[in-house]
Structures are given as structure tokens and as C-alpha cells.
C-alpha positions in Angstrom: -55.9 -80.1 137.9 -57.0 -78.6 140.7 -58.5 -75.7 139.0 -60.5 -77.7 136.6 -62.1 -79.7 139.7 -63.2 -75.6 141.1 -64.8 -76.0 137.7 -66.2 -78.9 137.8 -67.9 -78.9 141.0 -69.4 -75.0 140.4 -71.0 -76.4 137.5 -72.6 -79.3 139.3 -73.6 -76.9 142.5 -75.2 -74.2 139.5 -76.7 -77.1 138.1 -78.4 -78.4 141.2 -79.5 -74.7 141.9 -81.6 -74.3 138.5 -83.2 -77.8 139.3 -84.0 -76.8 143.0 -85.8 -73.0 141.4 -87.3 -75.2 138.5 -88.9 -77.7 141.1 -89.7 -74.3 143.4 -91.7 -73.1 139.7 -93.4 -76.1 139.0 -94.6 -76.7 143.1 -95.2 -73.0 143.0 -98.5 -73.6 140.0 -99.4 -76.8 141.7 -99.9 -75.4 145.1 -103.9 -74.6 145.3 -103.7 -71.5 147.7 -100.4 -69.8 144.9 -102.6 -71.0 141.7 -104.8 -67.4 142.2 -102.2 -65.5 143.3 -98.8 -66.6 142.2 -97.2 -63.4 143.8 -98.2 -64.2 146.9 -95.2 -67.0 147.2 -92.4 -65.5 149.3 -89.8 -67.6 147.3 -90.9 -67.6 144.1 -89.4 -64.0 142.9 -86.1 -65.3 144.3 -86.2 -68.3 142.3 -87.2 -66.6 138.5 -84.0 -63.8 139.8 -82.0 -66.8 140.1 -82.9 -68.8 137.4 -82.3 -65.8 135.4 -78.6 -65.2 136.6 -77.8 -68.8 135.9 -79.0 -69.0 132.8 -77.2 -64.6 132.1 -74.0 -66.4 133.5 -73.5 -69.8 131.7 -75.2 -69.0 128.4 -76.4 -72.1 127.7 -79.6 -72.0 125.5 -80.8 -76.0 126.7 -80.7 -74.2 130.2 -82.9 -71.2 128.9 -84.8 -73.1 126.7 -85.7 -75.9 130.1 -86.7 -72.5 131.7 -88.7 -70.5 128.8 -92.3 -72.9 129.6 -92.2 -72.4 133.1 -91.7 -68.9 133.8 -93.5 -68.1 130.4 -96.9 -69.9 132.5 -95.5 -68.1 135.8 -96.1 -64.8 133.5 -99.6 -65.5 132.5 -100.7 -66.8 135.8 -99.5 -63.5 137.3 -101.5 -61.2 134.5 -104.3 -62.9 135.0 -104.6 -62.9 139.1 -104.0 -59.2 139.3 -107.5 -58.0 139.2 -107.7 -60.4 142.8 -104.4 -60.3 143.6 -103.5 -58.5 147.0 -100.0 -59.3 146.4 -97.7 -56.8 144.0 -96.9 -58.1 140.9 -94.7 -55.7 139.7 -91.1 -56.5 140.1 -92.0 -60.2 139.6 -93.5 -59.7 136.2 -90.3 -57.1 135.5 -87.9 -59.8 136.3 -89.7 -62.1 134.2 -90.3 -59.3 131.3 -85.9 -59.3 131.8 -86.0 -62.7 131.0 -88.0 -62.5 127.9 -85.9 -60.0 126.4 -82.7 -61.0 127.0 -83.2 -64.9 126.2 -86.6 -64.0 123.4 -84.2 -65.1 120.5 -83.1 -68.5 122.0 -86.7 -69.3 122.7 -88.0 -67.5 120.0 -90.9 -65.5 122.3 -92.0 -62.4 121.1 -91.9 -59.7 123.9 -94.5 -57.7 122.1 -97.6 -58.5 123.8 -95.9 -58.9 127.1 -94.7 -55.9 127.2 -98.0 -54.2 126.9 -100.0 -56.6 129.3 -97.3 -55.8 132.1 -98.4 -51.8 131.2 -102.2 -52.4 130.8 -102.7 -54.6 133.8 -100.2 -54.1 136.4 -98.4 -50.6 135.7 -101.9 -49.5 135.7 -102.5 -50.6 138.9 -99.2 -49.9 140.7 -97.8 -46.8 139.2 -98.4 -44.7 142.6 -96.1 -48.2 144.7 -93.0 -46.1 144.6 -91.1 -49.2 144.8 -92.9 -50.3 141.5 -92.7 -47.4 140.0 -88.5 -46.9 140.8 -88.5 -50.7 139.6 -90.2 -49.7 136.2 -88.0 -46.5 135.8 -85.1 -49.0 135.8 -86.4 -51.4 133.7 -87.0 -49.2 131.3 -83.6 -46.7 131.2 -81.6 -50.6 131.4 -83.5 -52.0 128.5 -84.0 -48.4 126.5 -81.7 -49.0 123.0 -83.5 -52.4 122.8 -86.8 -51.0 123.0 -86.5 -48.2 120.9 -84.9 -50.8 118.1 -87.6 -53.4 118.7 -90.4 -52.2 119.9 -90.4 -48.7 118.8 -93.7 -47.5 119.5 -94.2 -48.9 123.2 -93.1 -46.1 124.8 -94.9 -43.7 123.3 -98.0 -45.6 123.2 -98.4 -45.3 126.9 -96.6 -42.4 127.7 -99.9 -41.0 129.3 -99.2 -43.9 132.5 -95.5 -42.9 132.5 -96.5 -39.1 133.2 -99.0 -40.5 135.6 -95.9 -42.3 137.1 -94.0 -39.2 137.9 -96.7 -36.7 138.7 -97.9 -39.7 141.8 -94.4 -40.5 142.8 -92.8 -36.6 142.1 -89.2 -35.5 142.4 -87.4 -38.5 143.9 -87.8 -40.1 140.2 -87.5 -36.9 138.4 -83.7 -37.9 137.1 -84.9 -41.5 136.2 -88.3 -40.1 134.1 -86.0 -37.7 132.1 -83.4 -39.9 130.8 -86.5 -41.8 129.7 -88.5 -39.2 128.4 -86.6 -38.9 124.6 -87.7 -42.5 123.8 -91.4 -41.8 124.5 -91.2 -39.1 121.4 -92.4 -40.0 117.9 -94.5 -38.7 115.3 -97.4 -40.5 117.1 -97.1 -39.2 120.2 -95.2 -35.4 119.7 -98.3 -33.3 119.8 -100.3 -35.4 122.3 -97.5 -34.9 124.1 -97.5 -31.5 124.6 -100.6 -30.9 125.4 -100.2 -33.5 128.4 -97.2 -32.2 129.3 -99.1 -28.9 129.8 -102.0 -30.4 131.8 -99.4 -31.8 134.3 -100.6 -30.3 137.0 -104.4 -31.0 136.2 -102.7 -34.6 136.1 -102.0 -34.6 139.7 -105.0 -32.6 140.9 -107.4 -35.7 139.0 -105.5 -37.9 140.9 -105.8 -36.6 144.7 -109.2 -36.3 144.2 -110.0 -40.1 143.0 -107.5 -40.8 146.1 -109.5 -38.5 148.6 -112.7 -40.5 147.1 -112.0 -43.8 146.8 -108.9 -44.6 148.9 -105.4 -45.5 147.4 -104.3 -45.3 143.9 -102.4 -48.7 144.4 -104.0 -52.2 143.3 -107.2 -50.5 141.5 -107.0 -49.6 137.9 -107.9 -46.1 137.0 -109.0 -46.8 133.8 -111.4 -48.9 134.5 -113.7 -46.4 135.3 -114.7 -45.8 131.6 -116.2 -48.9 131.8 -117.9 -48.6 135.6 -121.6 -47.9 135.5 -121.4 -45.8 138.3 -117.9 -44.2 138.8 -118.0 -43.3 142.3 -114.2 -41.6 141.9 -115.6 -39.3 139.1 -118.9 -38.7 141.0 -116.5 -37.5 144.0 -114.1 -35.3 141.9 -116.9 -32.8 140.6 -119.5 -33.2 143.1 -117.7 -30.3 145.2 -117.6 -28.1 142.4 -121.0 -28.6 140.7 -123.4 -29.1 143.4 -121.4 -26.9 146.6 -121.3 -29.6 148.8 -117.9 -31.2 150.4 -116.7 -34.5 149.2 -116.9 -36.2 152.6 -120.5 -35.0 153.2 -121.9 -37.4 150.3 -124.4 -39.2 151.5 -126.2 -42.5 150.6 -128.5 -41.0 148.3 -125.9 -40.1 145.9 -127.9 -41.9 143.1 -130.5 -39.6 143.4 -132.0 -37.0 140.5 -129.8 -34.5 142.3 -126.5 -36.4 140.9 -128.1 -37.0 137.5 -127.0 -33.8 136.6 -123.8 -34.5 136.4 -121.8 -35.9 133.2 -120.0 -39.2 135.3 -118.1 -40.3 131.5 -117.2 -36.7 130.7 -114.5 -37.5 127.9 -112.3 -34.6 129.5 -112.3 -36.3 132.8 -111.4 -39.8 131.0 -108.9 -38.4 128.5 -106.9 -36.7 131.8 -106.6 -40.3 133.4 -105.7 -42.3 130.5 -103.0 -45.0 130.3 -102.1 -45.0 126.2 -101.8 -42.6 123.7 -105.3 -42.0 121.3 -103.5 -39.5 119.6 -106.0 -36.7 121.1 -104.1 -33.4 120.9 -105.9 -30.8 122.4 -108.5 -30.6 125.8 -111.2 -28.2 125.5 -110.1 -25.6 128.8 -114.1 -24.3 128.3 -115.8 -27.6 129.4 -117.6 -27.9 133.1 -115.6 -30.4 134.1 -112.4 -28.2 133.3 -113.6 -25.3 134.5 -114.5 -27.3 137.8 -111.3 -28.7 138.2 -109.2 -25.3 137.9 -112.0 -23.8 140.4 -111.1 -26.1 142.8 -107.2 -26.0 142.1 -107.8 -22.3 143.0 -109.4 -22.5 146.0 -107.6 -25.4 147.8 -104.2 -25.5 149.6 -101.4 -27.1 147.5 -100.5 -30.1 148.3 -96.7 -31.4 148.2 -97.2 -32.9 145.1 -98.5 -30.3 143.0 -96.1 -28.3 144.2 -93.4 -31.0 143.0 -95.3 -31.5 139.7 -95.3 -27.3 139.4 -91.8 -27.3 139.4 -91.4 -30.2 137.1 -93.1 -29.8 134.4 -91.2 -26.1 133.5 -88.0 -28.8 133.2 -89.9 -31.4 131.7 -91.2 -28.6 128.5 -87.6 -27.4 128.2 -86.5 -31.0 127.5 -89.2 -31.6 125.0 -88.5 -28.4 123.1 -84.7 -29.1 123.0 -85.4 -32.5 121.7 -88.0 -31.4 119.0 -85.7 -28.7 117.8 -82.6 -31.0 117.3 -84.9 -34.1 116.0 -88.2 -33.4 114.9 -88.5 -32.2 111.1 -90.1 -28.9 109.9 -93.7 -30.3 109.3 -94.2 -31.6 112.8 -92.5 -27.9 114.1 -94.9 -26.0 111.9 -97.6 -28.4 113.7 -96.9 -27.5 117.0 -96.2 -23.3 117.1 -100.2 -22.8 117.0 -100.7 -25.3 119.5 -98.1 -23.2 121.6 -99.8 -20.1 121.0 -103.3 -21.5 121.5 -101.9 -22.8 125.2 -99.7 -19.2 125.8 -102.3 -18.1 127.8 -104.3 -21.3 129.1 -102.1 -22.6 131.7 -102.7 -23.9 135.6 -103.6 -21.1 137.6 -100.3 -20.8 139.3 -98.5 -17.6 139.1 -94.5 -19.0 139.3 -95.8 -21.9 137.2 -97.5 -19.7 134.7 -94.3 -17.4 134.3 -92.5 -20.3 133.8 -94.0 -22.3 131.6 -94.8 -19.2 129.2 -90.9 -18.5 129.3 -90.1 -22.1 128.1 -93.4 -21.3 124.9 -91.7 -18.0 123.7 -88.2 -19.6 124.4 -89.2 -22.6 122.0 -91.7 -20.5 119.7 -88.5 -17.9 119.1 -86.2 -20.2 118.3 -88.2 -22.5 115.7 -88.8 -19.2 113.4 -84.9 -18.7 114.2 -84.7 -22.0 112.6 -87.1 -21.8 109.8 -88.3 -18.1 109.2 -90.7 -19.7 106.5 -93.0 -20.9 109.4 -94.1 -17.4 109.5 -95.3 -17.2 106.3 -96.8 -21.1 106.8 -98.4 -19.7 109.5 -99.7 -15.8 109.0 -103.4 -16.8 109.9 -102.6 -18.1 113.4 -100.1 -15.5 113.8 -103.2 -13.2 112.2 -105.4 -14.2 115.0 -103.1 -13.6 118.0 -102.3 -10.4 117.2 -106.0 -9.4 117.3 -106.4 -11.1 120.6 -103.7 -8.7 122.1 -106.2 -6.5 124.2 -108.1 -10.0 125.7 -105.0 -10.3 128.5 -101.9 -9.7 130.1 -100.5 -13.1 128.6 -101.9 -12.8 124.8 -100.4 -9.1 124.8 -97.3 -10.7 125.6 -97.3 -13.3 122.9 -98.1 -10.9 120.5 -95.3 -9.0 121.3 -92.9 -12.1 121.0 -95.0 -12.7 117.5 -94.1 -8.5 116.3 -90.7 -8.9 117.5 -90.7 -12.7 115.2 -92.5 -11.0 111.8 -89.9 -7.9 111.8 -86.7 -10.0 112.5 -87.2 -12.0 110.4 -88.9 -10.2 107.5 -92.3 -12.4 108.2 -90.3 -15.3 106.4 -88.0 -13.6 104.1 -87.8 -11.3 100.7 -89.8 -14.3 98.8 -92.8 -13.7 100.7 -93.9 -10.4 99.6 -97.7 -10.9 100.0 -97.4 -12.5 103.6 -95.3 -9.2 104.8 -98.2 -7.2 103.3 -100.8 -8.7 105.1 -99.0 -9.0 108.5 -97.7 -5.1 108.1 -101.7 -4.5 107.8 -101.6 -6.3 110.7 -99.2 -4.4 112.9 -100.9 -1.3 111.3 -104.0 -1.7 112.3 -102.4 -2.2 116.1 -100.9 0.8 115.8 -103.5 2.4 115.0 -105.7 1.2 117.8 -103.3 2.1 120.4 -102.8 5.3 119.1 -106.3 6.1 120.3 -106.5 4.8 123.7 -104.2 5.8 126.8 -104.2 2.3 127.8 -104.3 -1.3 126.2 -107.8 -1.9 127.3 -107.7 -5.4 129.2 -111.0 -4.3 130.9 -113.5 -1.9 130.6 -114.0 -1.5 134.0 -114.2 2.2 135.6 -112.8 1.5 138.7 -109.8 0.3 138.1 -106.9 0.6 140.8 -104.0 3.1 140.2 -101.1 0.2 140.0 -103.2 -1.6 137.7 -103.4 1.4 135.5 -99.8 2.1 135.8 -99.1 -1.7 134.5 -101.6 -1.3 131.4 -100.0 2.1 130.2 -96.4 0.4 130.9 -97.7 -2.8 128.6 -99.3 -0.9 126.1 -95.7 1.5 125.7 -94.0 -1.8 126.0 -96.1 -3.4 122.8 -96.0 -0.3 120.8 -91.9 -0.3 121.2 -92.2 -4.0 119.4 -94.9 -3.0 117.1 -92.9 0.2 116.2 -90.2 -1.9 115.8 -92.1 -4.8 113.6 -93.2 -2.3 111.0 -89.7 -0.7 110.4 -87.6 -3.3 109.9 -90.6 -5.1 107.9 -90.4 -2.4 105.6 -87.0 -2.3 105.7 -86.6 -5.9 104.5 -89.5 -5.3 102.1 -89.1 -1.9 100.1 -92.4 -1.5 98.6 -93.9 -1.2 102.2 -91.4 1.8 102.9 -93.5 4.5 102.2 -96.4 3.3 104.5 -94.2 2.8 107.1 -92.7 6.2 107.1 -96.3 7.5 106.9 -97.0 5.1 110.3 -94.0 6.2 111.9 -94.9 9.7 111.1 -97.9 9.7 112.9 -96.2 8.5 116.1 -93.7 11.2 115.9 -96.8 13.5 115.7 -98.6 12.2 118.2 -99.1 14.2 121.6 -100.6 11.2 123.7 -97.7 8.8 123.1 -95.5 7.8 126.0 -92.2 9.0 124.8 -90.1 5.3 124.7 -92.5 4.6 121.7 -92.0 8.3 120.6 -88.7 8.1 120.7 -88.1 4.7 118.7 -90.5 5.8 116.1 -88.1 9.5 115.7 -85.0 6.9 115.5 -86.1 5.0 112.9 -87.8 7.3 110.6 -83.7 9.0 110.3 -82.4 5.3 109.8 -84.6 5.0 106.8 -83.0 8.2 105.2 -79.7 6.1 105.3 -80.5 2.7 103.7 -77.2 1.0 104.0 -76.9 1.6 107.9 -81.0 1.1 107.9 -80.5 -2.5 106.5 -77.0 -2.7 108.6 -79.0 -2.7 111.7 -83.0 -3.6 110.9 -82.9 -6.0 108.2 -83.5 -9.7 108.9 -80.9 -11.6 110.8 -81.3 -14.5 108.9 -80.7 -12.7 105.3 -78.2 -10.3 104.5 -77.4 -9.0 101.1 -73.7 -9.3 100.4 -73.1 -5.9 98.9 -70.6 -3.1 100.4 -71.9 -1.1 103.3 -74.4 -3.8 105.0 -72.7 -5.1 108.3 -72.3 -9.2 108.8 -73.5 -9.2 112.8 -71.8 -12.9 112.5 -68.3 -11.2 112.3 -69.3 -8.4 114.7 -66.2 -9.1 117.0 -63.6 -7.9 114.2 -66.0 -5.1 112.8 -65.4 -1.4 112.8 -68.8 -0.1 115.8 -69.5 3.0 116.8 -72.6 4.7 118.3 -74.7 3.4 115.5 -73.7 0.5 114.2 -71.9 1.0 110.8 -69.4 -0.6 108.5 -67.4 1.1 105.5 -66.4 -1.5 103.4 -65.3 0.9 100.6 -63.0 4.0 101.4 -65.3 6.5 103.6 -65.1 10.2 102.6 -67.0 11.6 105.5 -70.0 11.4 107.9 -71.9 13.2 110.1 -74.0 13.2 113.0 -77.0 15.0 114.2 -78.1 16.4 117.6 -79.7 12.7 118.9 -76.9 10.8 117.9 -77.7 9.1 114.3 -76.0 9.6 111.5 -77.1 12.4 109.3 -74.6 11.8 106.2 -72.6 9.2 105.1 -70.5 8.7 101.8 -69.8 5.6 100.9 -68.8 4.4 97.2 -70.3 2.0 95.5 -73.6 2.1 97.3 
């Protein structure tokens, strides 16, 4: 008895509460001074929280359905007063967006179009409040499996605000924004991605200067300046760079001819501070306005949150990669290696950063021919084009080394693709060639170049030819027809007089392999196919295997063998080869 009167009376005192925050609703859009800015209300965010748990706790839909009209106006009111609103908006409007997906089947409200006015007009405006943009973070990570099964392409729609997010508010949210990041990938938004992923840092520096210019990021909506006649904030962030003249020294004239000059709605400049997704995938690096902003990322101090965003966005790339090689099909892979290769060597000027960053490309770049050696073939003219780029810098010498090292593993795509291997061995010939000639991998004509420097170009070039070296002989291993050209190759490094003796050396090695096909194939044929016949090692089973200097394995009874003065076998008989 006595507990049904504990009942009885906690339903009467909830019930009085959700009139009281009802009334408190309904007074709150009477009220002339709360009509324009409904936020402004001390009590009203503690009466929608408490409506909500009332109506979370006693599941009564003729509670949620009393309360659906009210806070539904309380919603719109609140959209519409944030232009003038000096109020935040932003955990009000998450509470309410709560609401609205917890209770949208009862009332039968689509949260749709909510959804997206809290992003365009608030997130927009509040992304750098770190209390907003924690909120937000939350929201978003609680309410992640419903969004991804209802509103699927939210998320990566305006990813682009949600990067702006963490590059403002840095490494305090870092945890939150990666346990997000998955759900903002989708076929729509994968490339774009990428590409803004890599611009992080650019990101950031866009945004410090529109601060320096115009004051704080919070309660002004960046994107509004595609539509401003006169963007002041864009005016600011490349007058230092185009006309010489410090930011603070602008003076009243700047509407002058002088300022004419300048291109305020560059579409570099606007695509860097966008909110949503236009599925743009690449930023041209060449442009003034780019070129402007890595000058002055070079020649200022950075600031704490660069540096945070610097040592972010490494994590943030290994995260995407890992994601698009477990998820992402082949067609979307294939998509992104040239865009890889195309930003190898376009990155922030940072060096750590750079090093980084380029890790994470090869890492990822490796790993998806590992997966599917076809891409190679799929992709010989990109491939083509880096590996004639290799004397333009220290970075695209270093991807095409990672690209020889992928053609000879893996065959350039397998024994099917006999015409792609000849092309890309006339490739790695005509490399070969090239650097045969020259003492030095020619990065720069200049005369007076410092002793260090030369030391690092002759240890590059020796390092290159090793993986070229290496490219043409297990090509032509995997590909017999190309066998006599690459002894013919290989021959003229062992001849040469010039050569530094690593690449000497590797070329002497593998021109006695190729006497020896089994052991040849044993230890330079493609990883990924193996031909099951006697003699030809399985690397998989390596750990029970029969290894000696040089690799070998007898599967048949072994007569004898030999070896010569450097260490390789000389002669082996083995049955049944």
C-alpha cells in the first residue's frame, strides 16, 4: 500500500513538473524581450532538459506528443534569431535536436532538415565555442548508429565544418573527432576527403588569419563571405602577402585601385573555409592565393594550434587509410593511389610534418597494390609519369622508389599483364640508363652546390638505382620474355666504372641468380604469385623451411650444390625441375 502511494504521488509531482516547463515554454515565446532571442532565457534550456527526461523516463507518447508543438516552435525561433542572437544557441538547439530523435516516431517529425539547419546556421557559427564544439562531439558519437541508419549522408555532407571543428579547438577533442571520423566516410565524401585531410594545416592557417582580421571566429558565419561584397577577412588574409604590407597597417583606403588587384572570391580561398561537402577533390597548390598562404606559413612563427593540427592530421591519415583498406571497394582504391601520388610531394611546408605524412602515403600506397597487384596495371600511366618526375625532387625520387620497389614485387600486376610489364621495364630502363650517365641524380643544376648536399644526391641516386636494379630483375624474372634485356641491363652495371658499388654489387648478385631459375624465382618472383612446382620456396611457410645463405628449398632429393667465391649458389641439382 504504502508503496503504491510513493507511486502515486511521484507521478503527480512529475506531472506538475512538465506543466510548470510547459507554462516556462509557452511564457518563454510570449515574452517580447525572449521572442528575438529565445536563448537568451536563463531557464529555458533547463526546462526543454527536463521536459525531455520526463518524457525519456515515463514513456508516455500523450506526454511527448503535448510537448512536440512547443519545443518544435522553441527550435525554429532559435534558427531563426541566430544571425542577431548574442546568446549561444548551441547546446539548446542539441537538446532539442535529442528530443527530435529520440521521440520523431511518436510525433512523426522528420529530423532531416533539422539536422542540417542546426549545422548550417549554428555549428557554422560556434564551431571555435569549445563548449559547443565538446557538446557537438557528444551529440554526435551518442547518436552515431542512428545517424548512420537514418540519415546516412549527414555526416559526410558537412564533414568540411567537422574538420574545421577540430583544427579550431585541437587536441583536447582529438579522441572525440576520431571515434566520429568512420561515419563521415562514403563514396561521396572519400576523395574529397583526402585531399582536406591533407590541407589540414592550410585549414588552420585560413582560420588565424580571418581571426587576426576580423576578431573571433564565434557568433559570425564564415561562410558567409561568399556572399559579402567586400570580404574584409579575405582582403586581410592575402593583403600581407600580395601587396608587402602588414595586416594591421591597413588603412582606410583599402577600397582603393591598389586592392583591386586582388581576387577577394578566389574559389581556393572559399573551397578551404567551406562548411559541406561539393564533392571538389583536388586544390590547385599553383594558384596566388595558395602560394600566398604557404609563403606566409613559412615565414611566420607557429602558433599552438598548428602545431596541434601538425601532429594531428599524421593520425587522422592513418585512420582514413586503415578504414579505406578494410571498407572501401577496389574502384574507389584505384581512385585514390594517383591522388596520393600527385600529393607525395605537395604537402605543408613543415619538415616533421612532411616526413610524416609521406610515411602514412607510401604506407597506404604499398599496401593497396599488396592488396590488389592489378592496380598497377590499372594504373601504369600515373605510375608512367612519376617515374619520369624522379629527378624534379628529393620527395618524387622517393616515391618512385616506393613505385620500382611496387612494379618488381609484384610483377607490375601479375603474369596476365604481359604488355603493362613491358612498358614499365622500358620504364625502369630508360632510368637506368639516365643514371648511368650522371654521378648524381640531378635535383638542380646549380654549380655551387655544398659538399653535404652532394653527398645526399650521390647517396639518393645509389639508393634509387638499388630499387631500380632490383625492379628490372625480378620483373624479368616474373616475366621471362623480358629476361634477356635484363641481363643485357644488368650487364652494363656490372661493367660500369662510375657506379657506386651497392648498385654494383646488387646488379653482380642478380645476374648469377638468373643462371639458377628455381632459386631466382625462390627469392625474386612476385610475393603474391607463386607457381606450385618443386624447387620454388612458399615464403608463407618460411618458419618450417629448410634456409641457408641464399634462400633455397629442395623439395625433391638434392644430389649436390655448390657455391662460388661471393656466396651464391653456383650449381644445384634438383629433379624434376
Amino acid at each position: 500500500m504504502a508503496t503504491t502511494t510513493t507511486a502515486d504521488s511521484s507521478r503527480v509531482d512529475r506531472e506538475k513538473d512538465w506543466d510548470f516547463h510547459l507554462r516556462s515554454l509557452s511564457s518563454n515565446a510570449r515574452d517580447s524581450s525572449s521572442a528575438s532571442d529565445p536563448a537568451s532565457d536563463p531557464y529555458i534550456l533547463q526546462s526543454v532538459k527536463k521536459i525531455y527526461d520526463i518524457a525519456r523516463e515515463g514513456g508516455s507518447e500523450e506526454l511527448v506528443a503535448r510537448a512536440y508543438p512547443q519545443i518544435n516552435k522553441l527550435f525554429q525561433r532559435c534558427v531563426s534569431a541566430l544571425p542577431q542572437s548574442q546568446t549561444s544557441n548551441g547546446v539548446l538547439l542539441l537538446t532539442i535536436l535529442q528530443f527530435f530523435l529520440d521521440f520523431g516516431e511518436v510525433v512523426l517529425h522528420d529530423a532531416d532538415p533539422s539536422l542540417k539547419a542546426f549545422f548550417r546556421s549554428c555549428l557554422s557559427r560556434e564551431f571555435a565555442d569549445p563548449v559547443i564544439a565538446k557538446a557537438t562531439l557528444d551529440f554526435l558519437n551518442l547518436n552515431k548508429a542512428k545517424l548512420l541508419s537514418s540519415f546516412p549522408t549527414l555526416l559526410p555532407q558537412f564533414f568540411p565544418l567537422l574538420l574545421k571543428l577540430i583544427a579550431w579547438n585541437g587536441e583536447r577533442l582529438e579522441k572525440l573527432f576520431m571515434m566520429l571520423f568512420p561515419a563521415m566516410m562514403s563514396i561521396g565524401s572519400f576523395l574529397p576527403l583526402f585531399h582536406s585531410l591533407m590541407d589540414l594545416p592550410i585549414l588552420v592557417a585560413s582560420l588565424e588569419k580571418v581571426e587576426k582580421s576580423s576578431g573571433s571566429l564565434i557568433g559570425s558565419s564564415i561562410a558567409s563571405i561568399q556572399k559579402s561584397a567586400a570580404p574584409e577577412m579575405l582582403l586581410a588574409l592575402m593583403d600581407e602577402a600580395y601587396t608587402g604590407s602588414a595586416i594591421e597597417d591597413r588603412g582606410g583606403d583599402s577600397g582603393s585601385d591598389d586592392n583591386n588587384d586582388i581576387d577577394v572570391s578566389d574559389p581556393v580561398f572559399l573551397d578551404i573555409l567551406k562548411d559541406e561537402n561539393d564533392g571538389i577533390t583536388e586544390r590547385p597548390w599553383t594558384s596566388p592565393a595558395m602560394t600566398a598562404m604557404l609563403q606566409a606559413a613559412i615565414n611566420n612563427t607557429q602558433s599552438e594550434r598548428l602545431k596541434q593540427v601538425l601532429h594531428m592530421t599524421p593520425q587522422f591519415l592513418a585512420l582514413y587509410f586503415s578504414i579505406a583498406l578494410r571498407d572501401v571497394n577496389d574502384s574507389l582504391l584505384c581512385a585514390l593511389i594517383p591522388l596520393v601520388m600527385s600529393r607525395y610531394a605537395t604537402t605543408f611546408p613543415d619538415k616533421v610534418f612532411s616526413h610524416e605524412v609521406q610515411k602514412r602515403l607510401s604506407d597506404f600506397m604499398l599496401a593497396a597494390f599488396q592488396q590488389c597487384p592489378k592496380f598497377i596495371a590499372l594504373l601504369k600511366k600515373p605510375i608512367t609519369d612519376r617515374l619520369g618526375e624522379a629527378y624534379d625532387n628529393p620527395a618524387k625520387t622517393e616515391l618512385a622508389l616506393h613505385l620500382c620497389w611496387a612494379i618488381g614485387e609484384h610483377g607490375a600486376g601479375g603474369v596476365a599483364y604481359k604488355d603493362v610489364a613491358r612498358e614499365l621495364f622500358e620504364n625502369l630502363e630508360l632510368l637506368l640508363y639516365e643514371n648511368l650517365l650522371s654521378s648524381r641524380l640531378g635535383l638542380s643544376q646549380e654549380s655551387d652546390i655544398e659538399p653535404n648536399n652532394v653527398a645526399f644526391r650521390k647517396s639518393s641516386q645509389a639508393r634509387l638505382l638499388c630499387f631500380v636494379v632490383t625492379a628490372i630483375a625480378k620483373l624479368a624474372t616474373c616475366h621471362n620474355e623480358l629476361l634477356p634485356r635484363a641481363r643485357v641491363s644488368l650487364a652494363k652495371v656490372a661493367r660500369s666504372r662510375n657506379i657506386d658499388r651497392r648498385v654494383w654489387r646488387r646488379a653482380c648478385d642478380y645476374l648469377g641468380l638468373m643462371s639458377e631459375p628455381a632459386i631466382c624465382l625462390s627469392i625474386l618472383g612476385p610475393s603474391t604469385e607463386k607457381p606450385k612446382v618443386p624447387g620454388i620456396i612458399n615464403w608463407s611457410e618460411g618458419g618450417s623451411k629448410m634456409i641457408a645463405h641464399v634462400p633455397f628449398y629442395i623439395l625433391s632429393e638434392q644430389e649436390e650444390f655448390n657455391f662460388d667465391n661471393s656466396g651464391f649458389v653456383k650449381h644445384v641439382r634438383m629433379p624434376n625441375l
